[in-house]
N, C-alpha and C positions, 0 to 999 in steps of 0.2 A: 296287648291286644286292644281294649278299650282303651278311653282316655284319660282315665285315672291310675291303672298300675304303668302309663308312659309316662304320667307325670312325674318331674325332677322330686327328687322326696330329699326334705329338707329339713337338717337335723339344728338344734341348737345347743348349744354346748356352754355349760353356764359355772359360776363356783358357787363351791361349799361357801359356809360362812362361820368366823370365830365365835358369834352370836349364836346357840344353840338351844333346842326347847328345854333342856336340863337346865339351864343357866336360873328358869325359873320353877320349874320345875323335876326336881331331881329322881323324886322317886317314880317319873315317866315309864322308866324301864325301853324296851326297844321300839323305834322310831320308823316310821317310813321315812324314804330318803325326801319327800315333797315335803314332810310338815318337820323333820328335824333340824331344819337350817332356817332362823328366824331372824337374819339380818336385814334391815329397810333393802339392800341393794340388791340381794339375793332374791326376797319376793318380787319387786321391782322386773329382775330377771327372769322369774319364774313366770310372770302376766307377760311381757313382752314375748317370750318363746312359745306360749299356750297360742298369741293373738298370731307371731309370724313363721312359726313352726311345723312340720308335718309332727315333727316329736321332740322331746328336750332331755339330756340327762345332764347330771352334776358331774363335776367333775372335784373329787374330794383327793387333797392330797393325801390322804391314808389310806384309803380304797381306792383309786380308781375310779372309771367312771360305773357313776351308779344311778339307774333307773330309777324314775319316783316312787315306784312301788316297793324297790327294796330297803330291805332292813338295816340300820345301821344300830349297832348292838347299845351304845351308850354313849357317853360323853367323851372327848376326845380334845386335845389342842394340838394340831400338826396342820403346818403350813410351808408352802413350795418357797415362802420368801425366806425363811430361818434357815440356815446352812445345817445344823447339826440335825436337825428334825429325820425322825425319823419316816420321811413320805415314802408312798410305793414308789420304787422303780421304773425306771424309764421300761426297762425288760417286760416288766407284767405290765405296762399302761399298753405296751406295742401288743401283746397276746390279745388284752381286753379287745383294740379298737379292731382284730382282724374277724370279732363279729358283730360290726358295726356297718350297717349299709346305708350310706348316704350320698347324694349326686351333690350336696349342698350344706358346707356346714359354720353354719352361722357361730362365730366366736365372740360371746358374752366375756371376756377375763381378760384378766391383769396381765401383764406379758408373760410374769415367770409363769402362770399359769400355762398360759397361748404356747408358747416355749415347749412346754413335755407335749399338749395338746398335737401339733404340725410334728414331733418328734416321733410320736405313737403312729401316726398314720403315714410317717415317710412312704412313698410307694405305691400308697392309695390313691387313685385316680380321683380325687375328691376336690371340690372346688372350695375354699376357704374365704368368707368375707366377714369383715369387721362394721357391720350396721352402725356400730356407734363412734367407727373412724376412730382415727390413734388415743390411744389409752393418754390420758390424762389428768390421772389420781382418781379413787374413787368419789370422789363429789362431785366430780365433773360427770364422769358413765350416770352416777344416780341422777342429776339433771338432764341428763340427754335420754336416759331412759323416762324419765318423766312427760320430758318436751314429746316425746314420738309414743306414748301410749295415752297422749291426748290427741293425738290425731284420729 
């Protein structure tokens, strides 16, 4: 009706990181998903999705995607590159994203990530674009995320 709920609503979709706030402090106990991930590339990720975002959530290979506000219980090492790891499911990432509403969604990740990402939403009328252009190691995304959040 107005010109705001016609607006495109435009999600960002960012990763966990290995770098955790237990790493330095362990007896934290549980975590919001916004301050438990404390890798340079991850905050990095977190300011670029706040500044070009309507919304952001993480995408943790152990959980699924997870809202800033939600809890993540403790300390964890699982990631979508390790074959043996034990990450969620293609199955429960596909449940998670069918209540996820977005016209636009901005993919911050590494490909295996991007990978379950486009895999979860198969179906979804959802337009997918890559702001920081083809993945090329993380030192590269941390500089490009740097170069475009001085703009």
């Amino acid at each position: 009706e107005n010109s705001v709920t016609s607006a495109p609503h435009i999600l960002a979709i960012i990763p966990c990181s290995k770098e955790k706030v237990w790493d330095d402090a362990p007896q934290y106990g549980p975590a919001r998903a916004a301050r438990a991930y404390t890798s340079r590339l991850h905050l990095l990720c977190q300011e670029y999705a706040k500044k070009h975002a309507d919304r952001w959530i993480i995408l943790s290979a152990k959980y699924g995607f997870l809202e800033p506000q939600s809890l993540v219980p403790g300390p964890y090492d699982v990631t979508f590159s390790r074959p043996n790891d034990p990450v969620i499911s293609q199955q429960a990432l596909a449940q998670q994203a069918k209540d996820i509403i977005a016209d636009e969604v901005l993919l911050l990740l590494p490909p295996d990530y991007e990978e379950y990402v486009r895999g979860a939403f198969a179906g979804h009328p959802i337009r997918f674009t890559q702001p920081l252009g083809l993945y090329e190691g993380l030192q590269v995304m941390e500089a490009r995320l740097v170069e475009q959040l001085r703009d």
